[in-house]
C-alpha positions as a Markdown table, in Angstrom:
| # | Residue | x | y | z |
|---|---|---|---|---|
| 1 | Unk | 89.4 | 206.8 | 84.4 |
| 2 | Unk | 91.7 | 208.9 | 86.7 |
| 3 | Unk | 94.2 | 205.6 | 86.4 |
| 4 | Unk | 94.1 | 205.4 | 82.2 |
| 5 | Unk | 95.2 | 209.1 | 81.9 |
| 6 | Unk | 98.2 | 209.1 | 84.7 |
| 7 | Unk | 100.5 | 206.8 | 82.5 |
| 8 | Unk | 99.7 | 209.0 | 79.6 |
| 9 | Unk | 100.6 | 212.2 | 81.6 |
| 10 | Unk | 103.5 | 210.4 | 82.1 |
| 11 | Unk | 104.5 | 209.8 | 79.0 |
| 12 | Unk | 103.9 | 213.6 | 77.8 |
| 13 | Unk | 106.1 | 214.6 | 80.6 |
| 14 | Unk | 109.0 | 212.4 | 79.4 |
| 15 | Unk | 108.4 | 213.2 | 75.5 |
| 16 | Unk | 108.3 | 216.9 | 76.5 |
| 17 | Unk | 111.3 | 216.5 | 78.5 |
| 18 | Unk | 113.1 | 214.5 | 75.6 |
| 19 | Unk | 112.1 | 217.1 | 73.1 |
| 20 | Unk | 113.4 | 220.2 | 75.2 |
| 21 | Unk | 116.9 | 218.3 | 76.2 |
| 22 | Unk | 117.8 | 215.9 | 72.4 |
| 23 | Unk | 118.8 | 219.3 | 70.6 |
| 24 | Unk | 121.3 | 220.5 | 73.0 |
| 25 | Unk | 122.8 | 217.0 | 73.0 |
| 26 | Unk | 122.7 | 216.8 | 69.2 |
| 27 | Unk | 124.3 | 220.4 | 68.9 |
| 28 | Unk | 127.9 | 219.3 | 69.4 |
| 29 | Unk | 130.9 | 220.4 | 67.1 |
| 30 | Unk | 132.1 | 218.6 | 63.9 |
| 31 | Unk | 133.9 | 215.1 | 64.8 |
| 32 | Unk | 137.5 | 215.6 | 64.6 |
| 33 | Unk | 139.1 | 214.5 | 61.6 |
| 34 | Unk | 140.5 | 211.1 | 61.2 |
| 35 | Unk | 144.1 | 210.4 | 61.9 |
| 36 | Unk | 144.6 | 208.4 | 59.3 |
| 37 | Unk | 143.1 | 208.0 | 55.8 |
| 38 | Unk | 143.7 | 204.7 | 55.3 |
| 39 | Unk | 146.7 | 204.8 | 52.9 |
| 40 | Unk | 149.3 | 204.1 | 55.7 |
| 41 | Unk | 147.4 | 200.8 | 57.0 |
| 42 | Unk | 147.6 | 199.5 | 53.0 |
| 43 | Unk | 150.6 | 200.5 | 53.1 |
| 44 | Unk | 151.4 | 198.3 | 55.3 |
| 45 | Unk | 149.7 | 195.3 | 54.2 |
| 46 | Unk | 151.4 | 195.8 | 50.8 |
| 47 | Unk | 155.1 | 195.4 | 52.6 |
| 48 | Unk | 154.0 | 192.5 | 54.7 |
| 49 | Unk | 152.9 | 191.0 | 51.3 |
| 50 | Unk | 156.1 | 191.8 | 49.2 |
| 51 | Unk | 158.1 | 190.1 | 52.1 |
| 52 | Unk | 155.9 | 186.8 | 52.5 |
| 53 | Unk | 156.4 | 187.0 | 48.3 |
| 54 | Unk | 160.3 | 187.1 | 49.3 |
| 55 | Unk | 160.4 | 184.8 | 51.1 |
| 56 | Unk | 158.7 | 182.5 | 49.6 |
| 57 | Unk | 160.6 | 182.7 | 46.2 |
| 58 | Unk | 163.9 | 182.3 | 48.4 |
| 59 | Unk | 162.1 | 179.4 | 50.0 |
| 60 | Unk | 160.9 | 177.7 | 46.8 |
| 61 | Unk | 164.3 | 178.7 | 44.1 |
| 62 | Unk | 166.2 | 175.7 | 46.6 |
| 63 | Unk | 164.0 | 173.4 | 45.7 |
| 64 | Unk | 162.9 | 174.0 | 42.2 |
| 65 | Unk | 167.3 | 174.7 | 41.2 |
| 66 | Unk | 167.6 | 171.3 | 42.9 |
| 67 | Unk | 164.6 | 169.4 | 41.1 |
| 68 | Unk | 165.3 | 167.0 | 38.1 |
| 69 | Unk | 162.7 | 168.5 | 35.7 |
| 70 | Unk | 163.8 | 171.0 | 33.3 |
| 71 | Unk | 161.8 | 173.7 | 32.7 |
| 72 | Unk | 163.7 | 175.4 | 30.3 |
């Protein structure tokens, strides 16, 4: 019986332990505030878009001013 009840004294210790010790590691200040907000990344994304667009249309105008079909 002595051997059922050391594991269990064990296990007291270390929740005890865990209970005293969890606040003061959950007690920290406020995270820091985020360098960014998101705004300059989609900003970026946005230009990288506009100048695949570019050059596409530059890319493509060659070809479609040189096709026989008209459009228009």
């Amino acid at each position: 019986m002595a051997a059922a009840r050391t594991p269990l004294g064990a296990v007291a210790v270390a929740a005890l332990v865990v209970a005293i010790f969890m606040p003061a590691a959950a007690a920290q200040g406020p995270a820091p505030a985020p360098t960014s907000d998101g705004t300059s990344i989609d900003l970026g994304i946005a230009y990288v878009l506009m100048l695949v667009a570019l050059v596409l249309t530059y890319l493509i105008h060659p070809l479609d001013a040189s096709s026989p079909y008209k459009l228009f």
